[in-house]
BAFI-3210 file (N, C-alpha, C; in Angstrom, 3 decimals, decimal comma, padded with zeros to 6 digits):
// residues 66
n [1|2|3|4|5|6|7|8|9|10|11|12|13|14|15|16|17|18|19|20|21|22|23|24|25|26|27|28|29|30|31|32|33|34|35|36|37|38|39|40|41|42|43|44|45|46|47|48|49|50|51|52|53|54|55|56|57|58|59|60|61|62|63|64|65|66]
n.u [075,376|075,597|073,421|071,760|072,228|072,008|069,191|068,131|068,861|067,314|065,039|064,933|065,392|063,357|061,225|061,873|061,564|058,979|057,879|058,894|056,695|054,636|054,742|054,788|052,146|051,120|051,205|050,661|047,738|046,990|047,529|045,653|043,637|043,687|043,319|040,596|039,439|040,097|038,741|035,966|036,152|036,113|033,224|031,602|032,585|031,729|028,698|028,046|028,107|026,741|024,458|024,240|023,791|021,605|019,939|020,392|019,130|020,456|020,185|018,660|018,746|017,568|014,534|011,661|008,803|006,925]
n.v [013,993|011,259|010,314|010,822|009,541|006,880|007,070|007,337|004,839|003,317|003,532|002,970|000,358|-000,360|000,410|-001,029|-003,880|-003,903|-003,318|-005,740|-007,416|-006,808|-007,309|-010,307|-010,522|-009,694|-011,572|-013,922|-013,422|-013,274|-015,786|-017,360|-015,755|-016,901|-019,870|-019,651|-018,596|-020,498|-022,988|-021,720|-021,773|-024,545|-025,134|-023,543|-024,878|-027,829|-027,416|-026,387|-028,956|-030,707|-029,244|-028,744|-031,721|-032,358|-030,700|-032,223|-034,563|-036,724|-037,167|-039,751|-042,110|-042,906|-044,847|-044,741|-045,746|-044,000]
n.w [-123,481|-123,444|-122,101|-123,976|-126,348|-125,120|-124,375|-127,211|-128,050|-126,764|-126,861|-130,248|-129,978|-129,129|-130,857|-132,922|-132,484|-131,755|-134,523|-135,113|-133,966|-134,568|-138,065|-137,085|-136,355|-138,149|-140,251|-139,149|-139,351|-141,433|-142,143|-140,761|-142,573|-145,004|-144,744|-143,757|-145,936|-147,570|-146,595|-147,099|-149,777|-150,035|-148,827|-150,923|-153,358|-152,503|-151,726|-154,541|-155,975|-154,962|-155,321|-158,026|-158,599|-157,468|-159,197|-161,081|-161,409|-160,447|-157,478|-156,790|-155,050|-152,391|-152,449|-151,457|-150,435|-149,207]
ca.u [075,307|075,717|072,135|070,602|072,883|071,405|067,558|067,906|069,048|066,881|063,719|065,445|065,249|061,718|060,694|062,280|060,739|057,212|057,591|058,833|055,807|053,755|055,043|054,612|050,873|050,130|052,014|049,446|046,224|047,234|047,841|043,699|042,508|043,979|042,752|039,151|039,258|040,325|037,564|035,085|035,702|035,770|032,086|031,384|032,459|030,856|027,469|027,387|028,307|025,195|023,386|024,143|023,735|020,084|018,981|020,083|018,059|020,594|019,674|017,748|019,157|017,132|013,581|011,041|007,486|005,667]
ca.v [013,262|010,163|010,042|011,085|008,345|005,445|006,965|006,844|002,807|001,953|003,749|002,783|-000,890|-000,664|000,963|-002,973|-004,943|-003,540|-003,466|-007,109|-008,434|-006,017|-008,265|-011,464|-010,531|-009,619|-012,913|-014,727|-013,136|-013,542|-017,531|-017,411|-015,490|-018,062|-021,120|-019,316|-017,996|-021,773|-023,491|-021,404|-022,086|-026,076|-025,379|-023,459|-026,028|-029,345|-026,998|-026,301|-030,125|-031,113|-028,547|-029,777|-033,385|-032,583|-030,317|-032,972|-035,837|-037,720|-037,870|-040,473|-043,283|-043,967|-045,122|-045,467|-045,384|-042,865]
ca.w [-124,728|-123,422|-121,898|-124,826|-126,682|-124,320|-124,478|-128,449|-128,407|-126,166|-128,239|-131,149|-130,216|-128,786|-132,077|-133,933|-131,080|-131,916|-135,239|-135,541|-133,466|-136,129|-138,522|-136,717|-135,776|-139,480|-141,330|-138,417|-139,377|-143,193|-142,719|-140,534|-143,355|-146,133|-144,054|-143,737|-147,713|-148,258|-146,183|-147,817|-151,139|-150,471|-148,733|-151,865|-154,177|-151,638|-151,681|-155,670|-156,415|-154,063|-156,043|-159,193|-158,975|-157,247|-159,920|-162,499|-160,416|-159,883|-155,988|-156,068|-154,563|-151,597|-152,555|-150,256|-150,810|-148,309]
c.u [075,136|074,298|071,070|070,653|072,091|069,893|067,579|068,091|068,208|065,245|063,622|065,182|063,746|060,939|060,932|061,596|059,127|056,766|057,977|057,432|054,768|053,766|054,625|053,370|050,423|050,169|050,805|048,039|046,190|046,901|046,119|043,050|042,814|043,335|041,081|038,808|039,404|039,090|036,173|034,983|035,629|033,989|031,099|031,229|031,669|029,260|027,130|027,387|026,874|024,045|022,758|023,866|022,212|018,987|019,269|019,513|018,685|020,651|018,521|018,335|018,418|015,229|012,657|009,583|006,554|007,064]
c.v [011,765|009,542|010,262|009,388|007,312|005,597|006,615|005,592|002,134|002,324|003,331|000,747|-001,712|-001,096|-000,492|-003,856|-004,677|-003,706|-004,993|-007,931|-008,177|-007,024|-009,675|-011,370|-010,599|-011,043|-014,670|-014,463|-013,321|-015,373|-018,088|-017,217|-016,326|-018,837|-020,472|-019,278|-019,471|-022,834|-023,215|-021,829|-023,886|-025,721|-025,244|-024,430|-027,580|-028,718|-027,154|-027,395|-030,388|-030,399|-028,852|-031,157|-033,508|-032,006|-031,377|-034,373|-036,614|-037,724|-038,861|-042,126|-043,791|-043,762|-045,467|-044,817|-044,512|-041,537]
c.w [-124,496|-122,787|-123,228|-126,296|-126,393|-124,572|-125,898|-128,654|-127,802|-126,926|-129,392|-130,954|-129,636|-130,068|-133,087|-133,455|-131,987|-133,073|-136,021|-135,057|-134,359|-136,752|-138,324|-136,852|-137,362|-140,463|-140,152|-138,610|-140,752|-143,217|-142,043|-141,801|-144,542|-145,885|-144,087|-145,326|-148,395|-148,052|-146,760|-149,131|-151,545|-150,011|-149,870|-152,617|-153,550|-152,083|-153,201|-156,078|-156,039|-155,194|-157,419|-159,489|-158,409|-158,241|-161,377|-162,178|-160,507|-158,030|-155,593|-155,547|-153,353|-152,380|-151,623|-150,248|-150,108|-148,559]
res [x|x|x|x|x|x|x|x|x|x|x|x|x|x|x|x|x|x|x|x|x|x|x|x|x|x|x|x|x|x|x|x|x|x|x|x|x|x|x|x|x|x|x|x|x|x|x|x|x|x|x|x|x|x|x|x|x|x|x|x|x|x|x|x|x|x]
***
């Protein structure tokens, strides 16, 4: 009993181990994919601003005859 005792605590605390780094690994690929999902939507918004301010002509600020 007492071997079977010691194999269950020590599987038993593998089984926490593995599933805390679980945890860790997922709460780290969550805070990438925020920072990516966040970056995108400033390029988004920088790109449609650009877009908008060229289809309403105001880009013309530099002048230059050729």
């Amino acid at each position: 009993m007492t071997v079977l005792a010691i194999f269950l605590l020590i599987i038993g605390t593998l089984l926490v181990l593995i599933g805390a780094l679980l945890v860790l690994i997922g709460t780290f690929l969550i805070a990438i994919g925020m920072a990516l999902i966040l970056t995108g939507v400033a390029l988004i918004g920088a790109g449609t601003f650009l877009l908008i301010r060229r289809l309403l002509g105001r880009d013309r600020t530099r002048s230059h005859s050729w």
